[in-house]
N, C-alpha and C positions, 0 to 999 in steps of 0.2 A: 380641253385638257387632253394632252397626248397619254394614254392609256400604257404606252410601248414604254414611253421614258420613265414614267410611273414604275411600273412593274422592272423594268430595268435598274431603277435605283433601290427599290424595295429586295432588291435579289442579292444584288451586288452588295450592297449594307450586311444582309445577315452573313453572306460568303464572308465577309472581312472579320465579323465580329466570333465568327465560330474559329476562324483560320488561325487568329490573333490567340484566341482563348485555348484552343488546343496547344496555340506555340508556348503558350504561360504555363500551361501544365506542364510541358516537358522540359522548359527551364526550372521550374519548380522543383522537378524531381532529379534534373541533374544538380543542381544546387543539396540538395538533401544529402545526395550520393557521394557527391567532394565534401561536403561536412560530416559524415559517418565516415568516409575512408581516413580524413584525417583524426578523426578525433579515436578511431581504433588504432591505430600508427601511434598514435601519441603517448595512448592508454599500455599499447603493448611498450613501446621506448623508455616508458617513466617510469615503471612499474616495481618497485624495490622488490630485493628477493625477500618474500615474506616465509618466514617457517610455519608449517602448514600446522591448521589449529589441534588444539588439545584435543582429544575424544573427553565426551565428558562421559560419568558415570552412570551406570544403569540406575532407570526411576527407583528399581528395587532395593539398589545398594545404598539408598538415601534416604528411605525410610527410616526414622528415627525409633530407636529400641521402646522411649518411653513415649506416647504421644502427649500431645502440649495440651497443656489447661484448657480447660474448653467451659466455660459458667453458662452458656445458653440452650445447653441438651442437645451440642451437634454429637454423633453419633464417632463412637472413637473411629471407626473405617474411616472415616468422609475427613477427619481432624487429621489422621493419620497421611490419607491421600493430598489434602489442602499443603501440608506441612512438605511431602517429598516434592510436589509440586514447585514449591514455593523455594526452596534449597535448588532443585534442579535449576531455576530460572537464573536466581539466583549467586549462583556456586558453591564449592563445597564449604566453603567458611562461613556460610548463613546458620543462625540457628533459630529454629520457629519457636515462641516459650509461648504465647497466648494464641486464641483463636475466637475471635466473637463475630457475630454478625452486625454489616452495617446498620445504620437507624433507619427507618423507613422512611422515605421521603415524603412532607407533608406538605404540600400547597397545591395551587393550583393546578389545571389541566392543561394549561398555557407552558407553564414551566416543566412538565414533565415531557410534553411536547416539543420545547425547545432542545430538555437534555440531550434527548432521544436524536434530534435531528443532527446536533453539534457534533455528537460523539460516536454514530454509526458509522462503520468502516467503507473506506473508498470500494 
């Protein structure tokens, strides 16, 4: 066995395969780059003139005078803050009249495992 032609093909293989792979990349990212330059083009072209949004009201201006029924012993502060909270989200036409807490969740440790996994934020 030629040693020379050996090590010659073994060289020459990885040069092609590296040369090839960097050339992917930078088609890669020019490709990226004419699809962001046009989709910003596009985005500024199409873009309706929108009137720029309402201010909405301070948390404190939305505090309700009376706080809402509350049958579970939450504490009027916490009823009061739940309720401007909930208006703020909301908007100013919300009105909070009840407050109770959710039922505890009762099964197993599979299923509170699952909730937990479904509904954690990205």
């Amino acid at each position: 066995m030629d040693w020379q032609l050996c090590w010659t093909v073994v060289i020459t293989g990885l040069v092609v395969v590296f040369v090839v792979l960097i050339c992917l990349t930078y088609i890669i990212k020019g490709y990226g780059a004419i699809i962001n330059g046009i989709q910003t083009r596009h985005s500024k072209n199409n873009r309706p003139d929108v009137p720029a949004p309402e201010q909405k009201p301070a948390a404190a201006d939305l505090v309700p005078s009376a706080s809402p029924a509350s049958d579970e012993g939450i504490p009027q502060e916490i009823a009061a803050v739940i309720a401007a909270a909930a208006v703020y989200c909301a908007g100013p036409d919300a009105v909070v009249t009840h407050i109770s807490r959710a039922p505890r969740q009762t099964g197993s440790a599979w299923r509170t495992a699952g909730l937990l996994e479904n509904t954690r934020p990205f």
